[in-house]
C-alpha positions in Angstrom: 0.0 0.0 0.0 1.3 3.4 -0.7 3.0 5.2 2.4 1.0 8.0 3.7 3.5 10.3 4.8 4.9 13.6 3.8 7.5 16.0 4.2 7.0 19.7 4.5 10.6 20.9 4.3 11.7 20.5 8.1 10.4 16.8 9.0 7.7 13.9 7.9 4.5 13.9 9.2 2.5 10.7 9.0 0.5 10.2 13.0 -2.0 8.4 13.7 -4.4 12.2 14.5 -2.7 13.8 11.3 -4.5 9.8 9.3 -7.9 10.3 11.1 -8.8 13.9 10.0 -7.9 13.5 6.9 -10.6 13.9 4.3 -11.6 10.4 3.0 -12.4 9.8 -0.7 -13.7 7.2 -2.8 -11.9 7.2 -6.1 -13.8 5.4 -8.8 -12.6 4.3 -12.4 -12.2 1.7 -14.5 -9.0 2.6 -15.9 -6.1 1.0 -13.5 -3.6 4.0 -14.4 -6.2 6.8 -13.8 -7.1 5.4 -10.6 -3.2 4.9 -9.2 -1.6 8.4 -10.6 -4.6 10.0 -8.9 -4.4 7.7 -5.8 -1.3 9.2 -5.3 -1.7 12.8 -6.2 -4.7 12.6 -3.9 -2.8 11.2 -1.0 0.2 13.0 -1.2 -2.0 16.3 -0.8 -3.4 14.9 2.5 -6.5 12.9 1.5 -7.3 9.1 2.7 -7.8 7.3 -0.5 -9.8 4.3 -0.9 -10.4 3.0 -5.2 -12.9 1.0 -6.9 -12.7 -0.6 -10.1 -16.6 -0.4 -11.4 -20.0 0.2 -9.7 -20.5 -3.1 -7.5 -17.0 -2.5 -5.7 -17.8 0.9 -4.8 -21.0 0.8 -3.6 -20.2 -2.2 -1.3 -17.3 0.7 -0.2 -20.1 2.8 0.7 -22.1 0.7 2.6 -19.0 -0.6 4.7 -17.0 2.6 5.1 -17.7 6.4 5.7 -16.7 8.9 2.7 -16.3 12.6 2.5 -16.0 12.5 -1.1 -16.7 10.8 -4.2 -14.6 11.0 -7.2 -15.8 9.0 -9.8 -16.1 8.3 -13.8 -19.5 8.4 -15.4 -19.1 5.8 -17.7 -17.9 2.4 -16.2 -18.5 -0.8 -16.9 -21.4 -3.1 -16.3 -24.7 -2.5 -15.0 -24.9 1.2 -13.5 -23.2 3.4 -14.2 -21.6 7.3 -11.9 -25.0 8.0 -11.4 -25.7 4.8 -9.6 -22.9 5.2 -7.0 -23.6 9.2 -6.6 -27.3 7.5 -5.4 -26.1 5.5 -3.3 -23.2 7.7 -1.5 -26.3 10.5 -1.2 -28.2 8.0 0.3 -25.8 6.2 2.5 -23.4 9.6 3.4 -26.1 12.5 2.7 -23.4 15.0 3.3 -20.1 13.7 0.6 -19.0 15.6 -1.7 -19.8 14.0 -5.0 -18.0 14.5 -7.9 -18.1 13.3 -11.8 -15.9 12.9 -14.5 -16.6 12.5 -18.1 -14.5 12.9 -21.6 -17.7 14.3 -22.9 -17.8 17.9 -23.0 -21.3 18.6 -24.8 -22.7 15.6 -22.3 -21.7 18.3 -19.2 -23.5 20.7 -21.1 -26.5 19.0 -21.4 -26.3 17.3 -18.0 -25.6 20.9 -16.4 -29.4 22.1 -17.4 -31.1 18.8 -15.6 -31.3 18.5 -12.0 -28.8 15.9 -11.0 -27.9 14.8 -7.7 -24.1 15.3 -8.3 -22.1 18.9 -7.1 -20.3 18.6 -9.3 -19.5 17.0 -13.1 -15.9 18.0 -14.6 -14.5 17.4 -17.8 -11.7 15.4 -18.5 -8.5 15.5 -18.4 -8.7 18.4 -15.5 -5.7 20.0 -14.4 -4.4 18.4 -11.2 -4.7 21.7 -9.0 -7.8 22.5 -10.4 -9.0 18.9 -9.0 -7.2 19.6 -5.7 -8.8 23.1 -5.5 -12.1 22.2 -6.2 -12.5 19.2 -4.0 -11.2 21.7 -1.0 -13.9 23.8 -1.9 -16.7 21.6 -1.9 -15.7 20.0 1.2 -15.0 23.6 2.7 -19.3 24.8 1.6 -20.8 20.9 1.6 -24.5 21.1 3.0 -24.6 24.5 0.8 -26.2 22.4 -2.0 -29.1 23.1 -4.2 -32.3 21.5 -3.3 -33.5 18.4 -5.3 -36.5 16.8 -4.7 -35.9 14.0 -6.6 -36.3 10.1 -5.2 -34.7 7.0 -6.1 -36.8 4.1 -7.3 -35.7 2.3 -4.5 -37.0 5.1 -1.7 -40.1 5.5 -3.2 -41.1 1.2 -3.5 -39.9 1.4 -0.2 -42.3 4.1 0.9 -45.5 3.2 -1.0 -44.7 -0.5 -0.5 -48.7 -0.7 1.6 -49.6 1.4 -1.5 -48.4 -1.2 -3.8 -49.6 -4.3 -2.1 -53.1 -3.0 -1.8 -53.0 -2.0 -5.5 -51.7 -5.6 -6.5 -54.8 -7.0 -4.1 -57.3 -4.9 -5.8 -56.0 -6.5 -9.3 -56.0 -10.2 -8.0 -59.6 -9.7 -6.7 -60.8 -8.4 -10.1 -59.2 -11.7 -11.6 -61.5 -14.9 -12.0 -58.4 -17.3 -12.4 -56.7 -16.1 -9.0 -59.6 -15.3 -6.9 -61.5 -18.8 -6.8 -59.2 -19.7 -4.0 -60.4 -18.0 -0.8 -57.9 -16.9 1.1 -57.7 -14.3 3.9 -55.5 -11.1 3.0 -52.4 -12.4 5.0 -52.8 -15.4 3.0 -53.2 -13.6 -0.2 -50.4 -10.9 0.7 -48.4 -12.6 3.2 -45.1 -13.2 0.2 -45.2 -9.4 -1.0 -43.5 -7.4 1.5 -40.4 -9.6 2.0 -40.1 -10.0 -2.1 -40.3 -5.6 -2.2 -37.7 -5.1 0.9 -36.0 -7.3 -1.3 -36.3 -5.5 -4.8 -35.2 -2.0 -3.0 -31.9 -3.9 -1.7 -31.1 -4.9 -5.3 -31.9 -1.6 -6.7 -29.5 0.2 -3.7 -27.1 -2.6 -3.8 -26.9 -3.5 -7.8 -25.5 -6.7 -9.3 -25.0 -7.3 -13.3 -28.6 -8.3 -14.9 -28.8 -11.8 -15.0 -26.7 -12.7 -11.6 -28.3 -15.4 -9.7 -29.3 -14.7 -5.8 -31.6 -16.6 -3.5 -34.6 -15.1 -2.6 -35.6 -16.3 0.4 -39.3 -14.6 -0.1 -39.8 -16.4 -3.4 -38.4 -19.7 -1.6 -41.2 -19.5 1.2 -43.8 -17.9 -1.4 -43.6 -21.2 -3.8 -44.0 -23.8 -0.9 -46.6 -21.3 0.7 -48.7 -21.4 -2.8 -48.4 -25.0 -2.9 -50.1 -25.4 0.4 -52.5 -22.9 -0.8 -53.6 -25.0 -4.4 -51.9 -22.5 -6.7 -51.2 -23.6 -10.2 -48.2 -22.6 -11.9 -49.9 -20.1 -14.4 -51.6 -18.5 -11.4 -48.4 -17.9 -10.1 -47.5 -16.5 -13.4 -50.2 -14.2 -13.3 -50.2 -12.9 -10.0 -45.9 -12.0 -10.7 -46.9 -10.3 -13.8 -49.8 -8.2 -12.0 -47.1 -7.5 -9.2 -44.7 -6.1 -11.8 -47.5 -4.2 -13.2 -48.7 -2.8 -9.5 -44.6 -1.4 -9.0 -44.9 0.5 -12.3 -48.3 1.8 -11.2 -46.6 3.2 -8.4 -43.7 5.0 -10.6 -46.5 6.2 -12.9 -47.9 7.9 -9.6 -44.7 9.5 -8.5 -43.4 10.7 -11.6 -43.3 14.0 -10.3 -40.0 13.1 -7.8 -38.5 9.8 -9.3 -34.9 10.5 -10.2 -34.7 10.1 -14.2 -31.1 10.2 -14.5 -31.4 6.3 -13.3 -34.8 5.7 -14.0 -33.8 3.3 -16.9 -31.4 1.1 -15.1 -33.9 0.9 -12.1 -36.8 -0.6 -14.3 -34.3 -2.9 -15.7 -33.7 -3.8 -12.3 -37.3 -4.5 -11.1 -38.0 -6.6 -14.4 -35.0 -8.6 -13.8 -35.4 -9.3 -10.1 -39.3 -10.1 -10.5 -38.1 -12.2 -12.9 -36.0 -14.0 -10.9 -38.2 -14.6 -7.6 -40.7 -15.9 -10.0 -38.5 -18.2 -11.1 -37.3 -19.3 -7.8 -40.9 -19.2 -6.5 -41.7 -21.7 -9.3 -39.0 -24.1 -9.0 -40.0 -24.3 -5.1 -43.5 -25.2 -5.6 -41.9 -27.8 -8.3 -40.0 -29.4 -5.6 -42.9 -29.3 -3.0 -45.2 -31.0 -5.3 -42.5 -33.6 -6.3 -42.0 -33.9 -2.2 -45.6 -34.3 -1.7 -45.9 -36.9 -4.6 -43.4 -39.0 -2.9 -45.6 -38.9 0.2 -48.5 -40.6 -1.3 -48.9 -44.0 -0.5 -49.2 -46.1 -3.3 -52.9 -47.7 -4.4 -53.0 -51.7 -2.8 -53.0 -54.0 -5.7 -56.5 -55.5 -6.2 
């Protein structure tokens, strides 16, 4: 690891007080050279300096360490992409500095006339003092920040999730196929708020689309709808009408949701539905294989 300490003409400093108030950054790119030559620019100017290679690394940085700043790329690799850990570091560290680099002039342009929930987005390269000069700035007036009142996907399905359940319930009772079975509304709704506390976890924590996780709600919810005398298609059905009840509740808060991520986010939900369906389905397979084993067979005559 790079050594931390410094000389300032007379002696070296590098104690233990002189580490802890230093200002702590999370440095984000994709590019290994970028992210060393500024590692140590950053460090040698009295910054803690922690790096991240794309947006999975950094924001399990953010939900494990505290941050005063964030210095990342735009564009990275993979699912997510500057605007995705800005989110989350707003979210997790309200008060970082968060700042944005892109090799796209006429994007910061255009970006610069939306409302965007980063201080700052620079254009690269940026002169090294520059960097230095602004970062001391923003930390020097943080919590002087224009007001958003934009929301992440995530916060909102995680504060209309009642809103979204009794939506969903409203559209299973208004379905022939579904509603035959009567069932209390614990019964009926017992599965859904473990699958959404779920969902808002993927959409703060992102994977790459297509990544395999257990869902322990879509586990419980397959044996549960065995129990229950579900069919396969009804389970179909009622995961469709649940993805349809989440963007029913997007449609109704269109007036805060965050756009900049909006895309990614939906491609999130579809993807993670997806998934607990499937899970849900392969468990109500095995319970019904379980069960068949279970049946005595008929006495010969």
């Amino acid at each position: 690891m790079p050594s931390t300490a410094w000389w300032d003409g007379n002696h070296v400093h590098d104690t233990a007080l002189e580490r802890s108030v230093r200002p702590k950054i999370l440095l984000v790119d994709d590019n290994a050279s970028v992210r060393d030559t500024l590692r140590a620019v950053l460090e040698l100017s009295q910054f803690d300096v922690k790096t991240a290679a794309n947006v999975t690394d950094a924001i399990h940085l953010i939900y494990t360490e505290a941050f005063d700043v964030l210095l990342s790329d735009l564009h990275l690799p993979g699912a997510g992409d500057g605007f995705t850990i800005v989110s989350a570091m707003r979210h997790r560290h309200p008060d970082a500095v968060t700042l944005l680099f892109t090799g796209y002039p006429a994007l910061r342009e255009a970006m610069d006339a939306i409302l965007l929930q980063a201080d700052e987005i620079m254009v690269k390269p940026m002169p090294v003092p520059e960097l230095l000069a602004l970062i001391r700035e923003k930390l020097k007036n943080r919590g002087v920040r224009r007001t958003s009142n934009t929301e992440r996907v995530a916060s909102i399905l995680e504060r209309e999730a009642d809103a979204t359940i009794a939506d969903w319930l409203s559209r299973v009772e208004e379905d022939d196929e579904l509603n035959h079975l009567v069932l209390g509304h614990d019964g009926r709704t017992g599965h859904l708020p473990l699958l959404i506390r779920e969902l808002v976890h993927r959409l703060r924590v992102p994977r790459r689309l297509g990544t395999k996780q257990v869902s322990e709600g879509a586990v419980e919810h397959g044996k549960i709808r065995h129990a229950q005398g579900y069919t396969i298609p009804m389970i179909i059905e009622e995961s469709r009408m649940l993805q349809v009840s989440l963007f029913h509740t997007l449609q109704s808060n269109l007036n805060v949701v965050d756009f900049s991520l909006l895309l990614i986010d939906v491609m999130t939900i579809a993807d993670e539905v997806d998934s607990q369906l499937k899970q849900t389905i392969m468990s109500f397979t095995e319970a019904s294989v379980a069960n068949a084993r279970t049946i005595p067979a008929p006495e010969p005559v």
